[in-house]
C-alpha positions in Angstrom: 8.4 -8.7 25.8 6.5 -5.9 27.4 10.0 -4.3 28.7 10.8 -3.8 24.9 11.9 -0.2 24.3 9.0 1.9 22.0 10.6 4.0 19.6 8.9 7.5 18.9 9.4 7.2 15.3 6.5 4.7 13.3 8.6 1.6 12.9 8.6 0.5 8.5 7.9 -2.6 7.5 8.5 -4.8 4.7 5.2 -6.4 3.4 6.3 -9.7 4.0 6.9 -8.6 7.9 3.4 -7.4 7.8 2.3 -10.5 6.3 3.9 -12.5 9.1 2.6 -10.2 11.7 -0.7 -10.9 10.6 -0.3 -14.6 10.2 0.5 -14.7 14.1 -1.8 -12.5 15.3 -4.8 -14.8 13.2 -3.6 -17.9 14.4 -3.6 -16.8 17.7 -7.1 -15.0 18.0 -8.0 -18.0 16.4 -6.8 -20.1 18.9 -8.9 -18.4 21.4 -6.7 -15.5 22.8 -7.7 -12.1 23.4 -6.4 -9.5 20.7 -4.1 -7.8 23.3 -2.6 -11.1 24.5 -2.4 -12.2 21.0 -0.3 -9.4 19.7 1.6 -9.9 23.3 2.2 -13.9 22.5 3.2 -12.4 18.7 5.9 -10.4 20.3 7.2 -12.9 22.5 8.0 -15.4 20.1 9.5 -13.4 17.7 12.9 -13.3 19.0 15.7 -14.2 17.1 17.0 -12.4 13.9 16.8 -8.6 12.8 13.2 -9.4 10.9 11.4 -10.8 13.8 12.6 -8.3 16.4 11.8 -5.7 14.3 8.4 -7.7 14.5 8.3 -8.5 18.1 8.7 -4.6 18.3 6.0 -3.9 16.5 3.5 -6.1 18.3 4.8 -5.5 21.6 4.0 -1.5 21.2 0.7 -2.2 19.8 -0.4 -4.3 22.5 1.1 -2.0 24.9 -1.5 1.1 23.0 -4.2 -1.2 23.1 -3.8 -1.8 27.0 -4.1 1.8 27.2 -7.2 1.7 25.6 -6.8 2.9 22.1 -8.6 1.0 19.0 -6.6 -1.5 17.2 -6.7 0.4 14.0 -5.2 3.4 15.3 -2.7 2.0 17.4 -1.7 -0.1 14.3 -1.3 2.8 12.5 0.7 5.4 15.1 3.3 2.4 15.2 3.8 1.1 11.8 4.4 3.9 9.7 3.0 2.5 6.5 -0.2 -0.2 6.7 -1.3 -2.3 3.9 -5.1 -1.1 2.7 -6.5 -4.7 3.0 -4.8 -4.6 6.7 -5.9 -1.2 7.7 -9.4 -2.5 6.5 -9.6 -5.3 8.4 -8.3 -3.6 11.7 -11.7 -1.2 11.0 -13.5 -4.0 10.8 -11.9 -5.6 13.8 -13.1 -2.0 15.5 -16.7 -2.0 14.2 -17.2 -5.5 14.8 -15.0 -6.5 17.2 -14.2 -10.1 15.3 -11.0 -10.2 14.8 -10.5 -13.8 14.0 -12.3 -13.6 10.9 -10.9 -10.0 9.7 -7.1 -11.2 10.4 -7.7 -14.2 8.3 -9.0 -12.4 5.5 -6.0 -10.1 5.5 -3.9 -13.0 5.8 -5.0 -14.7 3.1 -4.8 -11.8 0.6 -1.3 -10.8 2.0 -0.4 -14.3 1.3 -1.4 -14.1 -2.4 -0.8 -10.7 -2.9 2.7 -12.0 -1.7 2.7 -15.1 -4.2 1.7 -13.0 -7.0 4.5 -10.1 -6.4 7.3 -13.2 -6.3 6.0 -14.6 -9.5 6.0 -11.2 -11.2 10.1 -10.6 -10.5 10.3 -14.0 -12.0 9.0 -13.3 -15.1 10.7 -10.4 -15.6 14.0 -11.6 -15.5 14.2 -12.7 -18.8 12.8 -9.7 -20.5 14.5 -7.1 -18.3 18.0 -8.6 -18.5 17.3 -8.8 -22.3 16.1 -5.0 -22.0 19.2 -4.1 -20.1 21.7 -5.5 -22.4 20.2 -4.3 -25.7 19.6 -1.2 -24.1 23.3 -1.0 -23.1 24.5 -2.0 -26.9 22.2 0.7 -28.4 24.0 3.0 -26.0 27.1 1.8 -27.5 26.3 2.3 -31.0 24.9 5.4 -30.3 27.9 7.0 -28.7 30.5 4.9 -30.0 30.0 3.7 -33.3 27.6 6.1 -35.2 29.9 8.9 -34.0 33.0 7.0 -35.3 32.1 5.8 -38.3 30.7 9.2 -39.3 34.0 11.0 -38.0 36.0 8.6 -40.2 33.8 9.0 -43.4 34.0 12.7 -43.3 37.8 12.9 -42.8 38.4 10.5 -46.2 35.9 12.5 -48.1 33.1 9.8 -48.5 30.6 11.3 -46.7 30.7 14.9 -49.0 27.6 14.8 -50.3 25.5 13.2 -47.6 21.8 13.6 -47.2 22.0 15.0 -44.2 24.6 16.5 -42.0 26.2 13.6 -39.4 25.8 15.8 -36.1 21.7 16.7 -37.5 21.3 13.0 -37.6 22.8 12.3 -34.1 20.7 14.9 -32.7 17.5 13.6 -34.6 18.5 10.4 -32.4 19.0 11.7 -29.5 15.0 13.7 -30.0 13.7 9.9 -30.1 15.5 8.6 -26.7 14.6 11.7 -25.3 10.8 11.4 -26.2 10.9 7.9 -25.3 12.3 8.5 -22.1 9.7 11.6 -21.7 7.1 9.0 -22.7 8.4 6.4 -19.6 8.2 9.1 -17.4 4.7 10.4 -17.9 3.4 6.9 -17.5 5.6 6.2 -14.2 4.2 9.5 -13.0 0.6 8.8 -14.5 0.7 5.1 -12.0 1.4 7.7 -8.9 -1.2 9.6 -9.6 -3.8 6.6 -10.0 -2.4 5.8 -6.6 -4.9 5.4 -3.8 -4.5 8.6 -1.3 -6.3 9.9 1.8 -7.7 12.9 0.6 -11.0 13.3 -0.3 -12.9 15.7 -2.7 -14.5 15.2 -6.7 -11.2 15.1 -8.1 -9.2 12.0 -5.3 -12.7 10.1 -6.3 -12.6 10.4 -10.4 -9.0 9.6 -9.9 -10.3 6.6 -7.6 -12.9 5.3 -10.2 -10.7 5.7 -12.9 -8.3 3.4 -11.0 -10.6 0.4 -10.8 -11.4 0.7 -14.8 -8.1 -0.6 -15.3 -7.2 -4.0 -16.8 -7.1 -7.0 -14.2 -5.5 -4.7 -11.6 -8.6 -2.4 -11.3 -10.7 -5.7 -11.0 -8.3 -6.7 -8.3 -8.7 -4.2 -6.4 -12.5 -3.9 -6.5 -12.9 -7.7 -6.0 -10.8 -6.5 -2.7 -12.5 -3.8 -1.8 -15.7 -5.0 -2.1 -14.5 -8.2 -0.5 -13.5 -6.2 2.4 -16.7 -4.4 2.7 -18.8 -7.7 2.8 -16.6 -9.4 5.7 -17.9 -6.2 7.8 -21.4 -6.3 6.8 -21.3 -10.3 7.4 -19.6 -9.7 10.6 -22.0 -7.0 12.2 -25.2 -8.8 10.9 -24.2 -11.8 12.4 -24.9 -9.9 16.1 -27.4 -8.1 15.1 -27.2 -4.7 13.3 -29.4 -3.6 10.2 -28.0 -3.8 7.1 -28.3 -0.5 6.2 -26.0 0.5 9.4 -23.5 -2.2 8.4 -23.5 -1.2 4.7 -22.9 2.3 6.0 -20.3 1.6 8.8 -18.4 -1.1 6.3 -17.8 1.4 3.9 -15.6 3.3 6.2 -13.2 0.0 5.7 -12.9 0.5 1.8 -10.0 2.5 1.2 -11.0 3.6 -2.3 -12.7 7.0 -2.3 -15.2 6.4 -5.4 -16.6 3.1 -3.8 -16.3 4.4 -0.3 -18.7 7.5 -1.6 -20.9 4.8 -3.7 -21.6 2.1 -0.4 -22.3 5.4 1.7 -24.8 6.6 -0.5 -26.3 2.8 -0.9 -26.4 2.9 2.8 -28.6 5.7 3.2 -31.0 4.8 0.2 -31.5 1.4 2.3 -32.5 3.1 5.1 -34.9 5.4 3.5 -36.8 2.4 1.9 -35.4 1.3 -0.9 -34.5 -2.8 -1.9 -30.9 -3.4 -1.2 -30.5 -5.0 -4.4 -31.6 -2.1 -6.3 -29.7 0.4 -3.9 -26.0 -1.6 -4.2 -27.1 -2.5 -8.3 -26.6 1.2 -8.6 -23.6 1.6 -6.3 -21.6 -1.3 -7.9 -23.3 -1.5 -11.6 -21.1 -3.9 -13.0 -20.7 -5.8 -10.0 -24.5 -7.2 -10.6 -23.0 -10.1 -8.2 -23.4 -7.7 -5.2 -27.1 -7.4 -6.0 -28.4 -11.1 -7.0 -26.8 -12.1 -3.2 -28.6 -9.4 -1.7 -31.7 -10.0 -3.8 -31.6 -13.3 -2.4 -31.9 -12.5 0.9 -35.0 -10.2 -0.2 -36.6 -13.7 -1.1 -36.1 -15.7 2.1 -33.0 -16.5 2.0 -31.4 -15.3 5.8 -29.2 -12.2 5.2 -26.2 -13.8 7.6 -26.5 -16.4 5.1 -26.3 -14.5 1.9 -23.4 -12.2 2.3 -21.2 -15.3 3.7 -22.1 -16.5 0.2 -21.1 -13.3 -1.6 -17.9 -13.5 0.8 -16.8 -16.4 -0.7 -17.7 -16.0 -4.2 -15.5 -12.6 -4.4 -13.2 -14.5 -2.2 -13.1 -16.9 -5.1 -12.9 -14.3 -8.1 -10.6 -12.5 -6.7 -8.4 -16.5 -6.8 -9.7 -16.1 -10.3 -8.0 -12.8 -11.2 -4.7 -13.6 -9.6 -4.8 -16.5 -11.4 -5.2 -14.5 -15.0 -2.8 -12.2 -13.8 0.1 -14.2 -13.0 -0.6 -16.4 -16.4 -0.1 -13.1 -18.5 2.7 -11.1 -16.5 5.6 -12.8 -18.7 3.9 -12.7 -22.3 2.6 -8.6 -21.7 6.5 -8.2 -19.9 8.2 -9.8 -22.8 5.5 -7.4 -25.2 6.6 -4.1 -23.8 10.0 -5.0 -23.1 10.0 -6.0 -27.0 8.4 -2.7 -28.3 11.0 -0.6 -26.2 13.4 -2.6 -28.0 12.0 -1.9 -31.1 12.0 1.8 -30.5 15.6 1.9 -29.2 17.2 0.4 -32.3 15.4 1.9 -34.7 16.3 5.3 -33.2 19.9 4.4 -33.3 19.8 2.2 -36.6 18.1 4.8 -38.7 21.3 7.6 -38.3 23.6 4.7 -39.5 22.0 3.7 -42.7 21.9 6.9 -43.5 25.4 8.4 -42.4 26.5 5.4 -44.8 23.5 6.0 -47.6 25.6 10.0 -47.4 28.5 7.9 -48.2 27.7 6.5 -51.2 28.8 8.5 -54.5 
């Protein structure tokens, strides 16, 4: 495999190709092997269709970076051209920390879910979206079909003479609803790309940040995820001996969320000037008073390796938690919206036909 031909270009892939990158990269650092040799193993057994050469590919040009002696995150990241947070955050970690069995297993378990999750949501949408899609289409036919038609043919025999309102007013009234309701989807489409996560730092990238982990189950998600990620560092660097308040501070270069990122950073340096670390991350992560009571813990005796592998698992375990909530209530808040586009649609359309024939009546 190391005779594979590197492209110049970052090769793309799929998030399930990621996922099964990571899976066989984990299993072989767990196994004992090296990181280089593991992605090199990774490579070589990946022969056979498109997907897996494409994989093979991949792994083969990161092991060939890392034999030239750049980190794992970055050559990750100069070859694949777009990296999954939770994977980018565990290649950090991987860097600070240099445990990679650990940090691939993490991000192979929440690609797995994340994964699971994504395939149950396209299932409960088929019902509602193919329901969407044909009403939608009908509406469309009424619309330009049959509201035009029947108002054409009531104005030619005379019925329609005295109408309430003009037939073509009426149309155009529809048409002002369809186009505020498209105008309506399109805010919130471009509303979701905004709350994206970006690279960019400043006041504004972190408010947009924050304001992205207030929302509903998904927000809570990715908190649980960031935070999750933030604690595997810290557990892995105290485990060989660094201070907490370095860890604290070097793990929140793995959170890819601006707000937090800035929140652990400051946590970090209150630590080191003195203050409790309960007290410091009870401010950083208020509503996360989780965080604290671990790391109060450890303020009482408990051994510090052995309270964040506690607080590891318990997010590990909310986050289960979460997923769990959110694949129970994709179908009922799909078939909800779906329902109340519906409802908007027709109306729109059915309100120009009663009265185009309420103009009709003498």
């Amino acid at each position: 495999m190391g005779n594979r031909a590197v492209g110049r270009r970052p090769i793309r892939l799929s998030e399930r190709q990621e996922a099964r990158l990571i899976d066989s990269v984990a299993a072989l650092t767990t196994a004992g092997l090296p990181l280089c040799d593991a992605y090199d193993a990774a490579a070589e057994y990946a022969d056979g269709t498109r997907s897996c050469e494409r994989i093979g590919t991949t792994a083969s040009a990161i092991a060939r970076r890392l034999r030239d002696g750049e980190c794992v995150c970055d050559a990750t990241e100069r070859v694949v051209s777009r990296v999954h947070p939770i994977h980018a955050a565990m290649l950090r970690v991987v860097d600070e920390t240099g445990d990679a069995r650990r940090a691939y297993n993490v991000a192979r378990r929440f690609l797995a879910r994340r994964i699971e999750l994504r395939s149950a949501a396209a299932t409960a949408m088929v019902y509602p979206g193919f329901v969407l899609v044909c009403t939608v289409l009908g509406v469309a036919i009424l619309a330009g079909v049959v509201v035009p038609g029947i108002a054409s043919v009531l104005s030619q025999t005379g019925a329609a003479v005295h109408p309430t309102m003009h037939p073509a007013q009426i149309l155009r009234r529809a048409q002002t609803i369809l186009v505020v309701l498209t105008i309506v989807i399109a805010a919130g489409a471009i509303g979701w790309l905004a709350l994206r996560t970006t690279d960019a730092d400043g006041p504004t990238i972190r408010l947009v940040a924050r304001l992205r982990l207030s929302l509903p189950v998904i927000g809570s998600i990715e908190l649980l995820r960031e935070l999750l990620t933030s604690c595997t560092a810290v557990e892995c660097m105290v485990s060989v001996g660094i201070g907490l308040d370095t860890a604290i501070g070097r793990a929140s270069r793995c959170v890819s969320n601006q707000w937090l990122r800035s929140r652990l950073s400051e946590a970090a340096d209150r630590i080191t000037a003195g203050e409790a670390p309960s007290a410091a991350l009870l401010d950083a992560v208020g509503r996360r008073g989780s965080v604290a009571r671990w790391f109060a813990l450890a303020e009482n005796g408990v051994p510090i390796v052995a309270a964040v592998h506690g607080l590891v698992g318990d997010l590990d375990g909310r986050i289960e938690q979460r997923i769990s909530l959110l694949r129970a209530s994709v179908e009922p808040v799909s078939v909800a919206v779906a329902g109340s586009v519906l409802f908007i649609v027709v109306v729109a359309v059915l309100v120009p036909l009663i009265e185009v024939f309420a103009g009709a009546l003498p």
